[in-house]
HTML snippet that shows the backbone in 3Dmol.js (N, CA, C, O; Angstrom):
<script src="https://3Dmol.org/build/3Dmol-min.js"></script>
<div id="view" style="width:600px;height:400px;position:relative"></div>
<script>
const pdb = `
ATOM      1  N   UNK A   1       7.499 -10.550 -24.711  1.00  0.00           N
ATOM      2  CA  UNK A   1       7.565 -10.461 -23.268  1.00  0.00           C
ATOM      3  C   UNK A   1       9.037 -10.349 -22.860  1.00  0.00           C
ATOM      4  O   UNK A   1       9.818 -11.246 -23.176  1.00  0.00           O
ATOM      5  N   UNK A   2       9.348  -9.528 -22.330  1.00  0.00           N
ATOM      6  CA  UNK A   2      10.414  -9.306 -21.559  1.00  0.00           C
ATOM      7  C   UNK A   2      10.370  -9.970 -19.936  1.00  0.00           C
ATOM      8  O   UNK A   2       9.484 -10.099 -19.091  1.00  0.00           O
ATOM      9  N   UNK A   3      12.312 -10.415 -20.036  1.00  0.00           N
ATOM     10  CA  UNK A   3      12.365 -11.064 -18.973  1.00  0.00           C
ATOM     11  C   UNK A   3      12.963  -9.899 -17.840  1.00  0.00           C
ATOM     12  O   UNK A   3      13.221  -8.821 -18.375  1.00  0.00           O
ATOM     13  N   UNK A   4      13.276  -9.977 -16.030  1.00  0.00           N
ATOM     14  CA  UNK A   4      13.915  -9.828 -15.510  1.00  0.00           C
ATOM     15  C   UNK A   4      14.738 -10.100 -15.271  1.00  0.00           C
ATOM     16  O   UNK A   4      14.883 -11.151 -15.895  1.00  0.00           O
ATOM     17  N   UNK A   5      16.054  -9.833 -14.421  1.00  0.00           N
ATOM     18  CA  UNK A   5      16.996 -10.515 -13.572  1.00  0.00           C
ATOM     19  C   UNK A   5      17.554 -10.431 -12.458  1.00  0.00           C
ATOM     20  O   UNK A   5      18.548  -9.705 -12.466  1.00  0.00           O
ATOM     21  N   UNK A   6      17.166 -11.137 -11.004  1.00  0.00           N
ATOM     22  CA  UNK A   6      17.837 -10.646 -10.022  1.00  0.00           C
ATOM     23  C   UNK A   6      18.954 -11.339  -9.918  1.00  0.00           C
ATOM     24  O   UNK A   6      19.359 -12.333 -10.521  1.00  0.00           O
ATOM     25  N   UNK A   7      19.587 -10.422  -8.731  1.00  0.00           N
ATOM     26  CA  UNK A   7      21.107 -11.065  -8.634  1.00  0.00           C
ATOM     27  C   UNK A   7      20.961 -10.570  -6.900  1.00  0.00           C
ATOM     28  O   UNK A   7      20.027 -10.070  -6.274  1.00  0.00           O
ATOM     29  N   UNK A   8      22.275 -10.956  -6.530  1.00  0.00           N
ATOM     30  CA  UNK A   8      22.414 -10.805  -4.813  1.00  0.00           C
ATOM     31  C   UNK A   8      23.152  -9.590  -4.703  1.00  0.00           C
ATOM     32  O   UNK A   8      24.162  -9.320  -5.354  1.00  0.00           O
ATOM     33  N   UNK A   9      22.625  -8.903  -3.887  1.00  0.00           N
ATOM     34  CA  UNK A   9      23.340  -7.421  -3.404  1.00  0.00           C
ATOM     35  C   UNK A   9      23.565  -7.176  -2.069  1.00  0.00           C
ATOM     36  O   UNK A   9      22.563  -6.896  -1.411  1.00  0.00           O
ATOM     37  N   UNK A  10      24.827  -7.216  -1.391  1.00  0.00           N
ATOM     38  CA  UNK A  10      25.116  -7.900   0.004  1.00  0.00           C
ATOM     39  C   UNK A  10      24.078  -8.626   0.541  1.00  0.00           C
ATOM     40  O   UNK A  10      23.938  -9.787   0.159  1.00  0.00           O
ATOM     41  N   UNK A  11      23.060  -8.000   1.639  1.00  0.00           N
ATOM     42  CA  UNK A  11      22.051  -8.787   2.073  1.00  0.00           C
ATOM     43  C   UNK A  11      20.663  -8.663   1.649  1.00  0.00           C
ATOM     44  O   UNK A  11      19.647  -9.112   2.180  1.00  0.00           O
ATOM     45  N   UNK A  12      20.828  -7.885   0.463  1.00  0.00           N
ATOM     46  CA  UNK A  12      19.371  -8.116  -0.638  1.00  0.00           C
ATOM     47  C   UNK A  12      19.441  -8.580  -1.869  1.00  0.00           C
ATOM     48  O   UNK A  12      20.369  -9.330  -2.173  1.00  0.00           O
ATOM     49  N   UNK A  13      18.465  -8.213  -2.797  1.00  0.00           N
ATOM     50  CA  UNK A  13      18.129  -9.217  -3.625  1.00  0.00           C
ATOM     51  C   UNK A  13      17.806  -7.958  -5.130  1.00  0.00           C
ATOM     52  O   UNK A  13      16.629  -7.710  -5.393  1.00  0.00           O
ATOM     53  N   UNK A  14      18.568  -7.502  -5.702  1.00  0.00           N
ATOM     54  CA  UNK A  14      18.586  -6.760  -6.789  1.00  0.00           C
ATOM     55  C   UNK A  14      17.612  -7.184  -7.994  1.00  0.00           C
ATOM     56  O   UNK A  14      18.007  -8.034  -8.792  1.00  0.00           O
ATOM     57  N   UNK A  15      16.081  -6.481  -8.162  1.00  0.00           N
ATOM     58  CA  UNK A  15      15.725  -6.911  -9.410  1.00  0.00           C
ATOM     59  C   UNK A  15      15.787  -6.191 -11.057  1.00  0.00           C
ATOM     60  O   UNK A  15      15.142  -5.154 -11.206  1.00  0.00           O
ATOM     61  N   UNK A  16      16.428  -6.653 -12.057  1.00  0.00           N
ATOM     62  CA  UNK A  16      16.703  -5.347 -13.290  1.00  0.00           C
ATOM     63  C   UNK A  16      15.345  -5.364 -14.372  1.00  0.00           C
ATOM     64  O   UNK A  16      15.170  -6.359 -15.075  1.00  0.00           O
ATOM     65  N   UNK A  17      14.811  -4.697 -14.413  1.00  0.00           N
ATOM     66  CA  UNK A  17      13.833  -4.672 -15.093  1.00  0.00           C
ATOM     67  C   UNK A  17      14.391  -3.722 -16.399  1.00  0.00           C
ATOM     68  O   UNK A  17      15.283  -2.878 -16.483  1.00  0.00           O
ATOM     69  N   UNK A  18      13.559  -4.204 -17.231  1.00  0.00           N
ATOM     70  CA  UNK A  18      14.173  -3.642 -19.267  1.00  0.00           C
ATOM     71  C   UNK A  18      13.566  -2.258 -19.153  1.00  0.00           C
ATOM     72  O   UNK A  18      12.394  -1.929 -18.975  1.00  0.00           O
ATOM     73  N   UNK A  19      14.584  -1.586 -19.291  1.00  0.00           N
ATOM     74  CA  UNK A  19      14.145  -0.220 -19.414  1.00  0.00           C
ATOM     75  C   UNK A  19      12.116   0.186 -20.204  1.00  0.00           C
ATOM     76  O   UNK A  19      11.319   1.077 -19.914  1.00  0.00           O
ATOM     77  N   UNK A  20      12.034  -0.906 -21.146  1.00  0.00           N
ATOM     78  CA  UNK A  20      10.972  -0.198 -21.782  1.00  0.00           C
ATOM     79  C   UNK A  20       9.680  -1.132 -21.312  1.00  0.00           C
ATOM     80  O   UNK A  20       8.594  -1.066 -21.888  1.00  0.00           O
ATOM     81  N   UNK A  21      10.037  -2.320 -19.793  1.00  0.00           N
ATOM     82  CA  UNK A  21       8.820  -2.093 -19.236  1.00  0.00           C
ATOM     83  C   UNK A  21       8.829  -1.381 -17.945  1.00  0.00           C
ATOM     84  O   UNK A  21       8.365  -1.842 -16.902  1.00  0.00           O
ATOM     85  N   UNK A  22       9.433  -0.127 -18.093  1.00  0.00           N
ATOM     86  CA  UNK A  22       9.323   0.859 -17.227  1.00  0.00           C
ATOM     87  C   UNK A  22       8.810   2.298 -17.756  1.00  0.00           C
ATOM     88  O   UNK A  22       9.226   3.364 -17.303  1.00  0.00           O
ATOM     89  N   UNK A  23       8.116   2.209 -18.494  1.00  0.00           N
ATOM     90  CA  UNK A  23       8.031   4.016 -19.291  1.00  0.00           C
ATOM     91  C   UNK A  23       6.572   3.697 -18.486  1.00  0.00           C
ATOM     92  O   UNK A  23       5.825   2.722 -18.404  1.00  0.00           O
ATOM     93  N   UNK A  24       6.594   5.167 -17.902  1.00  0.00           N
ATOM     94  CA  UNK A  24       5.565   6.118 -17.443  1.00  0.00           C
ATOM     95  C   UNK A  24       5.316   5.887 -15.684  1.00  0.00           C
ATOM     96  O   UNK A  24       4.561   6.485 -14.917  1.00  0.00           O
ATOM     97  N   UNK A  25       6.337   4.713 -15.427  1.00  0.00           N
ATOM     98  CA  UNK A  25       6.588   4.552 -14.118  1.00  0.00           C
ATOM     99  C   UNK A  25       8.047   5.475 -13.478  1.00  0.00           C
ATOM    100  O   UNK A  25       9.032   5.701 -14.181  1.00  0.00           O
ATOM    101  N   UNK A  26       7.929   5.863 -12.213  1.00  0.00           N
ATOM    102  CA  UNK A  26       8.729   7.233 -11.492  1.00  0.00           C
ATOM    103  C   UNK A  26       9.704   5.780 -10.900  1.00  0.00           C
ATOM    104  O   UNK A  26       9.126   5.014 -10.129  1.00  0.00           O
ATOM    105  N   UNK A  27      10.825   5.548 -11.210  1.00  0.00           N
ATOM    106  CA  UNK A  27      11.792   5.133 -10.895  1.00  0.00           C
ATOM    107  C   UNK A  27      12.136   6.020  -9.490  1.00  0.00           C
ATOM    108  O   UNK A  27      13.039   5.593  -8.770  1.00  0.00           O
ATOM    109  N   UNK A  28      11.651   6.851  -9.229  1.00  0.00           N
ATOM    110  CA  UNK A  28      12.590   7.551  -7.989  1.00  0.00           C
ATOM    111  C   UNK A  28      11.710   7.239  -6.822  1.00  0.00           C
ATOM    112  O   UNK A  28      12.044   7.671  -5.719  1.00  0.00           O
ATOM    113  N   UNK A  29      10.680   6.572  -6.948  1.00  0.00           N
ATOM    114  CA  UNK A  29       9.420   6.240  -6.023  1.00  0.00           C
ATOM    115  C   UNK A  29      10.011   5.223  -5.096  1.00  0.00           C
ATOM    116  O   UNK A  29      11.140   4.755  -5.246  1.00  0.00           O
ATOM    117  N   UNK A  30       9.409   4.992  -4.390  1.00  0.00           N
ATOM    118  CA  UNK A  30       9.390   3.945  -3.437  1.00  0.00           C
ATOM    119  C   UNK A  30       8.355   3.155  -3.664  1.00  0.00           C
ATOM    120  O   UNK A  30       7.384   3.443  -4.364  1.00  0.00           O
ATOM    121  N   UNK A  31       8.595   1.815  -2.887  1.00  0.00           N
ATOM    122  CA  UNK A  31       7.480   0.453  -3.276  1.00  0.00           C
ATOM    123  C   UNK A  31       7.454  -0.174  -2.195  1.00  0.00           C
ATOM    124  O   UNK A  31       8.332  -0.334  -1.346  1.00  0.00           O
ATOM    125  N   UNK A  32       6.299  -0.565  -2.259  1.00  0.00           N
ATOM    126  CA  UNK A  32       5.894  -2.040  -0.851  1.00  0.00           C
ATOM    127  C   UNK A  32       6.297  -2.996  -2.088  1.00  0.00           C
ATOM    128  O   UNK A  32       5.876  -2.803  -3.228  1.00  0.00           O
ATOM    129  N   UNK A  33       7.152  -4.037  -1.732  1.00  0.00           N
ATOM    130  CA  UNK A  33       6.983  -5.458  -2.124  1.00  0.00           C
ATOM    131  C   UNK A  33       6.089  -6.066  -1.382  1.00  0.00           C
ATOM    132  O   UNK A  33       5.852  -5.925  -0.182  1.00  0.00           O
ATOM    133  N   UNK A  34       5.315  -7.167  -2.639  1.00  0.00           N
ATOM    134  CA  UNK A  34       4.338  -8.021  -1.986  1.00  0.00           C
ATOM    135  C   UNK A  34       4.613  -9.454  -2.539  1.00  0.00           C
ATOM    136  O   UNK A  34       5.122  -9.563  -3.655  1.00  0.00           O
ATOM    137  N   UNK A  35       4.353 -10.364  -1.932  1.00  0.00           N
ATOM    138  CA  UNK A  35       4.484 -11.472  -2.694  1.00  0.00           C
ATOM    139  C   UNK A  35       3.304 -12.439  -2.213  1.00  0.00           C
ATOM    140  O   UNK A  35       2.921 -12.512  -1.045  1.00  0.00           O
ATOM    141  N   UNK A  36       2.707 -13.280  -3.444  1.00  0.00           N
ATOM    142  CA  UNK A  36       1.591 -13.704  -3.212  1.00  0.00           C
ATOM    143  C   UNK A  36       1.313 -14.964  -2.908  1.00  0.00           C
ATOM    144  O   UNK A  36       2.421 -15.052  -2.378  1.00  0.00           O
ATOM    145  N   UNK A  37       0.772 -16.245  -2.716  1.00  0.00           N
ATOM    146  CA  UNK A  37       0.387 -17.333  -2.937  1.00  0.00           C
ATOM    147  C   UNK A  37       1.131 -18.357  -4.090  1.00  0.00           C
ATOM    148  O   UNK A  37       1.299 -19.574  -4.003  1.00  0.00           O
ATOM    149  N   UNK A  38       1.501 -17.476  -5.152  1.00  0.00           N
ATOM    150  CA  UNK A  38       2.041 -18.390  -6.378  1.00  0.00           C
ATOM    151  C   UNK A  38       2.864 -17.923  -6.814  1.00  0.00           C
ATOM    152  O   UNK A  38       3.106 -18.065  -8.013  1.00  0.00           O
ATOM    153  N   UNK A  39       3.606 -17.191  -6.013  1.00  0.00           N
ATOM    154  CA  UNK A  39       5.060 -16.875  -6.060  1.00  0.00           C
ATOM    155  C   UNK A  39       5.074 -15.289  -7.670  1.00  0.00           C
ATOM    156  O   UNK A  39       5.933 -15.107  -8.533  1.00  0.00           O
ATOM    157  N   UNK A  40       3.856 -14.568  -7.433  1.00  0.00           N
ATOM    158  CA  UNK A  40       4.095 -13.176  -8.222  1.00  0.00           C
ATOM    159  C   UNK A  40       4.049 -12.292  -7.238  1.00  0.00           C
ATOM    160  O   UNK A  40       3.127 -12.150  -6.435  1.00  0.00           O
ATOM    161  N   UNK A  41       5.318 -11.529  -7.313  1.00  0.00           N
ATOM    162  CA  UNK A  41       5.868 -10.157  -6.641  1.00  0.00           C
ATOM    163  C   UNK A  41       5.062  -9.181  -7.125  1.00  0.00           C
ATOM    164  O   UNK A  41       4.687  -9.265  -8.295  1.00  0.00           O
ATOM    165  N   UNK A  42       4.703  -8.213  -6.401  1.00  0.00           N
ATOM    166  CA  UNK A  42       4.427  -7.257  -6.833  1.00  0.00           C
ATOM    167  C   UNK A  42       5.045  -5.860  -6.214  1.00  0.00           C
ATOM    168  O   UNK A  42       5.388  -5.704  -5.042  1.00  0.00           O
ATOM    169  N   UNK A  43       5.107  -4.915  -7.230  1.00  0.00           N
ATOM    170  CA  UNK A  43       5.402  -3.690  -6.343  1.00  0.00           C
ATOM    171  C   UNK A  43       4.719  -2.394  -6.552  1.00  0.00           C
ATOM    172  O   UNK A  43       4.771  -1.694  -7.563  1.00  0.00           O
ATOM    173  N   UNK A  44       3.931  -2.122  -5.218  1.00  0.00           N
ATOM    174  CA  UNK A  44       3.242  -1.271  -5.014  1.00  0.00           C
ATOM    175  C   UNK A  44       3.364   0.076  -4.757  1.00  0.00           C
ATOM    176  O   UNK A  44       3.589   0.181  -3.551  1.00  0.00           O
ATOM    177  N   UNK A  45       3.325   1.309  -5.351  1.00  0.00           N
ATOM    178  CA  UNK A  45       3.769   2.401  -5.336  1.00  0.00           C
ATOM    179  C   UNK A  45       3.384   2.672  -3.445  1.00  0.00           C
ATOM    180  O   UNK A  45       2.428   2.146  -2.874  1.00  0.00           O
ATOM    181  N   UNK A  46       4.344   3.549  -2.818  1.00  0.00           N
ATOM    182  CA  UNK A  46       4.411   4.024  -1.416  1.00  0.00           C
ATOM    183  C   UNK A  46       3.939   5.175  -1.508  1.00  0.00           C
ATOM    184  O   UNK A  46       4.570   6.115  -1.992  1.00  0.00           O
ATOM    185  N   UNK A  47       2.150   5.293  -0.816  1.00  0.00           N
ATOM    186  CA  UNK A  47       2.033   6.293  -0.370  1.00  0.00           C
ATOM    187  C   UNK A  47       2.143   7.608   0.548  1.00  0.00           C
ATOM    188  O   UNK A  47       2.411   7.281   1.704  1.00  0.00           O
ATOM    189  N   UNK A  48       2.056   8.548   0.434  1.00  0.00           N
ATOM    190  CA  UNK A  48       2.387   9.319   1.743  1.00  0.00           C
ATOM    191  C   UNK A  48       1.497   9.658   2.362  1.00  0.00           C
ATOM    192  O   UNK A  48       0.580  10.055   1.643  1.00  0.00           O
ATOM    193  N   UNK A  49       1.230   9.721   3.736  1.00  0.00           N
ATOM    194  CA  UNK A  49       0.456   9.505   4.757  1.00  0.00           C
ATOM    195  C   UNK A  49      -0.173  10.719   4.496  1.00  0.00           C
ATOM    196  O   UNK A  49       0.365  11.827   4.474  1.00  0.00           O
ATOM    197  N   UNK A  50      -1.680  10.372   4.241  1.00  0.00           N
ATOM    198  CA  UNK A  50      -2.844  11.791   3.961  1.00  0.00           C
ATOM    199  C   UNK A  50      -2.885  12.016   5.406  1.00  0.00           C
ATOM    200  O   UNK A  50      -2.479  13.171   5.543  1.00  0.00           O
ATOM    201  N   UNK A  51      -3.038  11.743   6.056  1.00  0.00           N
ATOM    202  CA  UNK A  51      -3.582  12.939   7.292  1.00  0.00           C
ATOM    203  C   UNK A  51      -2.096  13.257   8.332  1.00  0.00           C
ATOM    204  O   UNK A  51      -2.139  13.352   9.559  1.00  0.00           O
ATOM    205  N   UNK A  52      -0.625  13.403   7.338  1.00  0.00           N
ATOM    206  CA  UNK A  52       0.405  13.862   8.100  1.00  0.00           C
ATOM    207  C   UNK A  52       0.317  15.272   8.752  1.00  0.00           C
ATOM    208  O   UNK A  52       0.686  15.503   9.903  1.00  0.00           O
ATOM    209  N   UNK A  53      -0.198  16.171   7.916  1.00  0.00           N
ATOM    210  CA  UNK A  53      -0.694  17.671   7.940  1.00  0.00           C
ATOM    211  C   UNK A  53      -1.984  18.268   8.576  1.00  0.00           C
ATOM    212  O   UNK A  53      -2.420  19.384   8.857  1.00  0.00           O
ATOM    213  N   UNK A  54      -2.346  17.066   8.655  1.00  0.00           N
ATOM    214  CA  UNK A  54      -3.962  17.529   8.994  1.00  0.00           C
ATOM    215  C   UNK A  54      -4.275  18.044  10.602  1.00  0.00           C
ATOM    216  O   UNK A  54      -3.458  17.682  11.448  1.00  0.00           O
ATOM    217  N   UNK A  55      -4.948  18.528  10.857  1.00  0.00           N
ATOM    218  CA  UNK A  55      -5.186  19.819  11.692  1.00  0.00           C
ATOM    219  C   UNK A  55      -6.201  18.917  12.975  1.00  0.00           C
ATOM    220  O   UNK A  55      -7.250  18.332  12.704  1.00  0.00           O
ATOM    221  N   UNK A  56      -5.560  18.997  14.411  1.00  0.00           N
ATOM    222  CA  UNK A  56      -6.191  17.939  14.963  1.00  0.00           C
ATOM    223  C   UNK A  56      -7.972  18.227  15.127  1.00  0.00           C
ATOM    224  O   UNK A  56      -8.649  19.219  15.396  1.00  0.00           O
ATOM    225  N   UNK A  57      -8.232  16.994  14.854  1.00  0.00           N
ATOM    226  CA  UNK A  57     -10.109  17.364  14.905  1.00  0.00           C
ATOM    227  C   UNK A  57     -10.481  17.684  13.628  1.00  0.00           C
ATOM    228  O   UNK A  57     -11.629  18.117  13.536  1.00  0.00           O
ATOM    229  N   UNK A  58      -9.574  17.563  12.174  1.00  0.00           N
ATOM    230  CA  UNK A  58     -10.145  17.674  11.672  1.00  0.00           C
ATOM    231  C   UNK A  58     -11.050  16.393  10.454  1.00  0.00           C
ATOM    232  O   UNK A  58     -11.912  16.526   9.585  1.00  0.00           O
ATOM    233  N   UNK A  59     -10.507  15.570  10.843  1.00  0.00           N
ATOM    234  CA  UNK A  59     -11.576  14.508  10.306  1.00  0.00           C
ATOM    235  C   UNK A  59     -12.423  13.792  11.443  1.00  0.00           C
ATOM    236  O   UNK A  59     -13.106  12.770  11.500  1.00  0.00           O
ATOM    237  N   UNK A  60     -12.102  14.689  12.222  1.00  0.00           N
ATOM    238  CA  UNK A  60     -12.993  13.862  13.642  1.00  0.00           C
ATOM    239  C   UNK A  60     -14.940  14.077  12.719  1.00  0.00           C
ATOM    240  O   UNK A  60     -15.288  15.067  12.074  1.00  0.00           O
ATOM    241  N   UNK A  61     -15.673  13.011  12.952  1.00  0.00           N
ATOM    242  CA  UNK A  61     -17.271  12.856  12.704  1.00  0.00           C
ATOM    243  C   UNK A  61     -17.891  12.453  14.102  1.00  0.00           C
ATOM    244  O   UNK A  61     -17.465  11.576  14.853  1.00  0.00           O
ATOM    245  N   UNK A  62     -18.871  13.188  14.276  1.00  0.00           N
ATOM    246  CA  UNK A  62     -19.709  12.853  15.209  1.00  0.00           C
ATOM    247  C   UNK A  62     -20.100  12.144  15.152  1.00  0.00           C
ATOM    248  O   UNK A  62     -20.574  11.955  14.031  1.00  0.00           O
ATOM    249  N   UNK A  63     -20.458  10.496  16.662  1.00  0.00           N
ATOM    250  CA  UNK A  63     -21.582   9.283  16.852  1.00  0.00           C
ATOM    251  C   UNK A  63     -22.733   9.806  16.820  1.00  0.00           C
ATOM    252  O   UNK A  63     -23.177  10.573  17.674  1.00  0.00           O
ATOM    253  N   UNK A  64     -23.521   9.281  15.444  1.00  0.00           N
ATOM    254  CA  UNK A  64     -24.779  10.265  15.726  1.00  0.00           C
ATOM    255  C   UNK A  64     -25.657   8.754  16.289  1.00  0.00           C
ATOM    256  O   UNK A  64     -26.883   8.810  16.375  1.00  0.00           O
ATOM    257  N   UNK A  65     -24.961   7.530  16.625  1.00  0.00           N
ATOM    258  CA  UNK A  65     -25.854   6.653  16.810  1.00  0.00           C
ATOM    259  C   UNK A  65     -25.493   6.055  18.194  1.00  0.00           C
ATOM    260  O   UNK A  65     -25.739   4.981  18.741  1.00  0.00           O
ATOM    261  N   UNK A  66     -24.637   7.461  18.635  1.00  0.00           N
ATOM    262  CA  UNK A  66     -24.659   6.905  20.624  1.00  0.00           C
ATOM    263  C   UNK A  66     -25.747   7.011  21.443  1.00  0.00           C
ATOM    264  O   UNK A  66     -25.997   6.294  22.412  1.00  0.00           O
ATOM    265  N   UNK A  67     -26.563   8.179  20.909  1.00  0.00           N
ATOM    266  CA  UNK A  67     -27.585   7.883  21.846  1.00  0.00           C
ATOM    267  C   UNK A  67     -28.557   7.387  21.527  1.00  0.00           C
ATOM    268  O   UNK A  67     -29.541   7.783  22.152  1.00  0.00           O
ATOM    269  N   UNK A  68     -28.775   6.457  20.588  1.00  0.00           N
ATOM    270  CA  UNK A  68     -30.024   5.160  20.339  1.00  0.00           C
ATOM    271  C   UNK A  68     -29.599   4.055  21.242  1.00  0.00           C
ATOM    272  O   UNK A  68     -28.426   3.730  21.429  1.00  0.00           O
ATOM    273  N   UNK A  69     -30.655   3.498  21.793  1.00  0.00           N
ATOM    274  CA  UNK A  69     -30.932   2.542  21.980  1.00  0.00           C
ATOM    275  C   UNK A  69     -31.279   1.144  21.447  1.00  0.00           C
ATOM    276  O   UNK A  69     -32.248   1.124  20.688  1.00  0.00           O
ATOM    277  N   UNK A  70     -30.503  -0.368  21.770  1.00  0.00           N
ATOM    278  CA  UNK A  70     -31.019  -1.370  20.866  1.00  0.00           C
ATOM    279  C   UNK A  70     -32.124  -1.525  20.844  1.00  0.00           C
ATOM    280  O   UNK A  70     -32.740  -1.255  21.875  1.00  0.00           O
ATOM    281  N   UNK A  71     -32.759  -1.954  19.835  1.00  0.00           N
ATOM    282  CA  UNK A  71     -34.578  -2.452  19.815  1.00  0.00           C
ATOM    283  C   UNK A  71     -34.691  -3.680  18.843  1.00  0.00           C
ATOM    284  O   UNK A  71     -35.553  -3.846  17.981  1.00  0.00           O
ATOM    285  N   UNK A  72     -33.519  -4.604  19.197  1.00  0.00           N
ATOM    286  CA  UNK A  72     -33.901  -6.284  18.911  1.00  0.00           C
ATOM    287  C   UNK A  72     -32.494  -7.018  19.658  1.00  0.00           C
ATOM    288  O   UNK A  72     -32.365  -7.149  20.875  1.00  0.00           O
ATOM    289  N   UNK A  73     -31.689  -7.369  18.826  1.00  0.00           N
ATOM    290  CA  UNK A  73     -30.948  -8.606  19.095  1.00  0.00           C
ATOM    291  C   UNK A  73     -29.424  -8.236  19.045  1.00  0.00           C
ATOM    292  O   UNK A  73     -28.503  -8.861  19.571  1.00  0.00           O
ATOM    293  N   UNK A  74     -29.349  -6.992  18.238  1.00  0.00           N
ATOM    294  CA  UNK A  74     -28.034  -6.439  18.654  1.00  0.00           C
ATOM    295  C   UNK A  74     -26.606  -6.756  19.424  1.00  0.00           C
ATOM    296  O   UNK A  74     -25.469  -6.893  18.974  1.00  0.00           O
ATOM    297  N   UNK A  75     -27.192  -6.824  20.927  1.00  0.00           N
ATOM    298  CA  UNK A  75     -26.293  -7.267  22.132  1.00  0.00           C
ATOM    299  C   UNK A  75     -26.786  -8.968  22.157  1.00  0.00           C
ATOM    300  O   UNK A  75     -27.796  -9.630  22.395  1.00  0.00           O
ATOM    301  N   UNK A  76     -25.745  -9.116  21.856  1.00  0.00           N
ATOM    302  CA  UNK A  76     -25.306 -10.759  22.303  1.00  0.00           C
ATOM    303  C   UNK A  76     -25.630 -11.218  23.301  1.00  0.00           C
ATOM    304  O   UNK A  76     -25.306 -12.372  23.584  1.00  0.00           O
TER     305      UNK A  76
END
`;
const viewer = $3Dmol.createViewer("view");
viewer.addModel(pdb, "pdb");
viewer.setStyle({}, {cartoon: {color: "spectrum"}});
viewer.zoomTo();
viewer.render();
</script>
């Protein structure tokens, strides 16, 4: 098992990870940091927004259940 090491980088927090638990991961990526309950970081690859391109109306779906009516308990 390989260790890390952070250190302080003006007002962040530098982490070095061993080159060889990095093979097959894109170093040039971006990441959400997460941190959990018991103190494990994680970092989550940053996706890019699927519907940046998308064409207006085009994931629009029709209410096909606006015009039913309730027939029990539904409404509070």
């Amino acid at each position: 098992m390989e260790t890390a090491k952070l250190r302080k980088q003006g007002r962040s927090v530098v982490v070095t990870i061993p080159a060889s638990e990095v093979k097959g991961i894109d170093i040039n990526s971006e990441y959400i940091v997460k941190k959990d309950e018991h103190g494990i970081i994680m970092l989550i690859p940053k996706l890019d927004n699927p519907f940046k391109n998308a064409k207006p109306g085009e994931y629009y779906e029709e209410d096909i259940w606006e015009a039913r009516k309730p027939t029990g308990k539904e409404i509070g």
